[in-house]
C-alpha positions in Angstrom: 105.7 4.1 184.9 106.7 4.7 181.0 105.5 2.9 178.7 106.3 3.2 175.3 104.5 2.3 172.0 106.4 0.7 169.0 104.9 0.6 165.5 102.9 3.1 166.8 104.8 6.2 165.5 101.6 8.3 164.6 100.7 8.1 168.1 103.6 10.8 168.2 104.1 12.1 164.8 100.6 13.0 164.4 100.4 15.5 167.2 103.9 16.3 166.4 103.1 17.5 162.9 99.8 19.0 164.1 101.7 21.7 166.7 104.2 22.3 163.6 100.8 23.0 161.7 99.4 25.3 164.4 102.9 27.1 164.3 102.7 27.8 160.6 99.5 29.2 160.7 100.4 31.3 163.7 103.5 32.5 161.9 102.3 33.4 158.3 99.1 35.3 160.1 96.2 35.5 157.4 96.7 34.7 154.1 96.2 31.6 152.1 99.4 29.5 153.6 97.5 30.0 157.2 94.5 28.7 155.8 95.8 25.6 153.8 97.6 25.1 157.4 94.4 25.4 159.4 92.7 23.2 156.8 95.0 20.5 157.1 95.3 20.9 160.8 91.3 20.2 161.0 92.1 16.9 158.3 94.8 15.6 160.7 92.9 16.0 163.7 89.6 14.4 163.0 91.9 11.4 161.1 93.6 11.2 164.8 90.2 11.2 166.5 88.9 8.7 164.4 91.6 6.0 164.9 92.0 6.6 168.3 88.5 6.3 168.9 88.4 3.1 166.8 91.1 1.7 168.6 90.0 2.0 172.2 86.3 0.6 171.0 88.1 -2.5 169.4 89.9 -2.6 172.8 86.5 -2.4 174.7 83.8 -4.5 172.0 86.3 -7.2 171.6 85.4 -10.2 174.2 88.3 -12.2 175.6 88.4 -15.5 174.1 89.7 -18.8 175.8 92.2 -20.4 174.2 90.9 -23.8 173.2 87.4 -22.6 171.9 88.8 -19.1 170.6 86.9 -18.5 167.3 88.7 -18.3 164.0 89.8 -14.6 162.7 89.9 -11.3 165.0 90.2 -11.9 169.0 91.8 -11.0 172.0 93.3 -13.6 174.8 94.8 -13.0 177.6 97.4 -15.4 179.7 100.9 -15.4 180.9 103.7 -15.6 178.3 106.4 -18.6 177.9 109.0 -19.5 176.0 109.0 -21.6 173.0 110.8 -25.0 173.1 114.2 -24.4 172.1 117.0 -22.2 172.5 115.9 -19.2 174.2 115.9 -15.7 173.4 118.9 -13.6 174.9 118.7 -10.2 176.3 121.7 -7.9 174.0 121.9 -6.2 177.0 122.3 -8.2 180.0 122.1 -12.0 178.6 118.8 -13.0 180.5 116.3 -14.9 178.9 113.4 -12.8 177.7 110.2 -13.2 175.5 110.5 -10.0 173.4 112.8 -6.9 173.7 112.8 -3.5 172.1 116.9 -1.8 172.9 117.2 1.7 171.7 121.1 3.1 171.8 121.9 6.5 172.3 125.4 8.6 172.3 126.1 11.2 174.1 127.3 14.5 172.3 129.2 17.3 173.5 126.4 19.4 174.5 125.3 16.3 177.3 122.4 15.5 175.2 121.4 12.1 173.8 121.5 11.5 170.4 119.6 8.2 168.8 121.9 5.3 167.3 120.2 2.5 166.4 117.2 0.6 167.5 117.2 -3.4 168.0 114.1 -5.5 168.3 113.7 -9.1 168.4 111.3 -10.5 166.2 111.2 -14.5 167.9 107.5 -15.7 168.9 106.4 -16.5 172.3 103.7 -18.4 174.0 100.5 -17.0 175.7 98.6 -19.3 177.9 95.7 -19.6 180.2 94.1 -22.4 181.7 92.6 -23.8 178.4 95.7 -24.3 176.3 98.5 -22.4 174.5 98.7 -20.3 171.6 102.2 -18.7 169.8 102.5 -15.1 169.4 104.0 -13.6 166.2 105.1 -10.2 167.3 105.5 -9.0 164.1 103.6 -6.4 162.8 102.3 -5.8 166.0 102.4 -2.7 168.5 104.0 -3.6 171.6 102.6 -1.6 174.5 105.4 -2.9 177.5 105.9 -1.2 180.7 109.3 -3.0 181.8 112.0 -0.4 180.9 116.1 -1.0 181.9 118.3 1.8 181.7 122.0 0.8 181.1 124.8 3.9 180.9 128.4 2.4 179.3 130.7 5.4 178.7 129.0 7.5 176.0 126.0 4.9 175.2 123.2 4.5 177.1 120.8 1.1 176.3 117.5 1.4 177.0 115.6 -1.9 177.0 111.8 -3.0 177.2 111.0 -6.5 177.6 108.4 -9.2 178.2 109.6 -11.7 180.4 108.6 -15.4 181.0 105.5 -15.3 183.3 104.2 -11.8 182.6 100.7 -11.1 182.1 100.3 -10.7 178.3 97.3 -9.2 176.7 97.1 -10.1 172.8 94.4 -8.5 170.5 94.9 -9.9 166.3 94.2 -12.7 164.2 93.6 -15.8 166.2 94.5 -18.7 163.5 94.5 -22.7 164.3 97.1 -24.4 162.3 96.7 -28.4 161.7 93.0 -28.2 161.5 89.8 -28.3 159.2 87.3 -25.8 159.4 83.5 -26.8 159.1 84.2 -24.2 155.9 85.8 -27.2 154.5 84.4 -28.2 150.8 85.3 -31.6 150.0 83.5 -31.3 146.6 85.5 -28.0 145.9 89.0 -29.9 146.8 88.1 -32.4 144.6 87.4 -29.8 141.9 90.2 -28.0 141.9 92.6 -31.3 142.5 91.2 -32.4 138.8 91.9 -29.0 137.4 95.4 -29.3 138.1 95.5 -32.9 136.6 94.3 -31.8 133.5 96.9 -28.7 133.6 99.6 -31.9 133.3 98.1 -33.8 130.4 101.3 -35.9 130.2 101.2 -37.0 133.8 97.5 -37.6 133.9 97.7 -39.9 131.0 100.3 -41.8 132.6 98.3 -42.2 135.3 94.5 -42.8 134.0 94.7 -43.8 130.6 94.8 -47.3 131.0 94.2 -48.2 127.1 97.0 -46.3 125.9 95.0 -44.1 123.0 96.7 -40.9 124.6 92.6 -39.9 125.4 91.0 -40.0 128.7 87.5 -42.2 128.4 84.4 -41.6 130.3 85.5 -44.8 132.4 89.0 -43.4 132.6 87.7 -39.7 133.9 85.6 -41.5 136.5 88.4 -43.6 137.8 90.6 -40.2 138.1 87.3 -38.7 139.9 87.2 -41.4 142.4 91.2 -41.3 143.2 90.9 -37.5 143.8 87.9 -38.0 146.2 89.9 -40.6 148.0 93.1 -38.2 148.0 91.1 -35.5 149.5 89.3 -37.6 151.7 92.9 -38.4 153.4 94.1 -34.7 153.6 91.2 -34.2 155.5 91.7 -36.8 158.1 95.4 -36.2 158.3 94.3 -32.6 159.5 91.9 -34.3 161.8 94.6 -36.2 162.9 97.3 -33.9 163.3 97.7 -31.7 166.3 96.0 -28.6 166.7 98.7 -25.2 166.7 97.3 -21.9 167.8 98.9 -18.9 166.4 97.9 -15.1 166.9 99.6 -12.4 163.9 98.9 -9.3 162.3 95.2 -9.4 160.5 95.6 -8.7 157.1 92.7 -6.5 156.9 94.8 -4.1 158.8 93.1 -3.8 162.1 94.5 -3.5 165.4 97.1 -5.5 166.1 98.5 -5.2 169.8 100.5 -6.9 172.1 100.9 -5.7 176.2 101.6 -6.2 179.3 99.1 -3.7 180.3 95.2 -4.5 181.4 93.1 -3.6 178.5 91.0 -1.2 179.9 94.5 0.8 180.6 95.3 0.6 177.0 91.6 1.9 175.7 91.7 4.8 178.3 95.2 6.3 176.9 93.2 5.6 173.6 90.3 7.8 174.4 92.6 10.2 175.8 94.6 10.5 172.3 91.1 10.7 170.8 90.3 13.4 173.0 93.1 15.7 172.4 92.5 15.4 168.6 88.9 16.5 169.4 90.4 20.0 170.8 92.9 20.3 167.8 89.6 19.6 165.6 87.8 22.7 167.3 90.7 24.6 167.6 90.8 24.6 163.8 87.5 24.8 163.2 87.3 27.9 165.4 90.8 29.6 163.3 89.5 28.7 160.0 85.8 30.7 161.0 87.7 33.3 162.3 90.0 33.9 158.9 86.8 33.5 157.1 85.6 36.4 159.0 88.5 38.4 158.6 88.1 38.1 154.7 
């Protein structure tokens, strides 16, 4: 099975950059360069074991959340994924419908090796639902962890495509938002506040409205009849949210945490996490143990 991370390029850059590090210092022997080298090899790999440790225990410490009581702000849910209502999204590279896909183009050169082109990926949302309700997926932002992979070979291209199709199991861990709905956070006295403050922004139009005896001033009679209007304006936004229907909507937290989307169980996902976290621990003492070694040779 390969499954292939997107967003997630330190996932491969990091240990990329860490084996050109190790190659440096191997290359320029002692000497300040190899040090600076070793030193920044040691940064890199305790940054690397840090965030992969932090993302497999967000994985882990996060509880999955039922749909219809899901709490506001960071959660995971897991479901099967849908379609939205509408016209549906269109594999590029075989016409079937599909919830998300990722298509990377290669060409092949003379030498018979493949050389990247161009990547594609579709940025629609999609529906995750369990027994409870429904909730829309944003994908963007998010690192999509998806184990479906088609291989297509025409002439000198070759397509590779991974895709989330209607009915897969879809794990989502991000910002769980309601739409259409008010909070028990909701401060009527603050909305009527700050809906005064922007009537006395527009002098002109709030004399129009309020200043019935036409002095071009606003009374203490006059200011308690604009008080009462903005309590009864904000006293209908609030039950036209009550009202309206509820939309559930999972996106990228803006605190920057985690934000992931798979096909994969989650327990899955947090193992290869602890196994990224565990090769940055043998880069870290690796380092370590070259760095105490130059110091020695000094």
């Amino acid at each position: 099975m390969l499954v292939r991370l997107r967003r997630d390029g330190l996932n491969t850059a990091l240990p990329l950059a860490q084996f050109g590090l190790a190659a440096l210092a191997l290359r320029t022997g002692a000497g300040w360069p190899a040090l600076l080298a070793l030193a920044l090899l040691l940064a890199a790999g305790l940054y690397g074991w840090l965030r992969s440790l932090q993302h497999a225990r967000l994985i882990l410490d996060t509880p999955t959340a039922r749909i219809a009581s899901a709490a506001q702000g960071y959660g995971e849910l897991r479901g099967r994924g849908q379609p939205l209502q509408g016209t549906p999204l269109l594999s590029p590279l075989d016409g079937l419908p599909v919830l998300w896909y990722r298509l990377l183009t290669e060409r092949r050169e003379r030498d018979g090796k493949w050389r990247h082109e161009r990547v594609h990926e579709s940025d629609a949302s999609f529906l995750v639902v369990d027994d409870s309700g429904e909730c829309a997926v944003d994908p963007d932002g998010a690192e999509m962890l998806v184990q479906r992979r088609d291989v297509v070979v025409q002439g000198e291209l070759r397509h590779t495509q991974w895709s989330l199709l209607r009915h897969d199991p879809v794990y989502v861990l991000g910002e769980f938002h309601t739409l259409g709905s008010v909070t028990p956070e909701f401060d009527a006295a603050a909305q009527v506040r700050d809906l005064l403050a922007a009537w006395k922004r527009d002098r002109p139009a709030l004399l129009a409205r309020f200043d019935l005896d036409g002095d071009g001033q606003i009374d203490v009679r006059e200011w308690e009849l604009a008080r009462a209007q903005a309590r009864r304006e904000v006293r209908q936004q609030r039950d036209a949210a009550l009202s309206a229907a509820e939309v559930h909507l999972m996106r990228r937290p803006a605190d920057g945490r985690l934000y992931l989307i798979s096909d994969l169980d989650p327990a899955l996902i947090a193992r290869r996490y602890r196994w990224w976290s565990a090769f940055h621990v043998v880069v870290v003492l690796g380092a370590a143990a070259a760095l105490a070694w130059f110091g020695q040779q000094d």
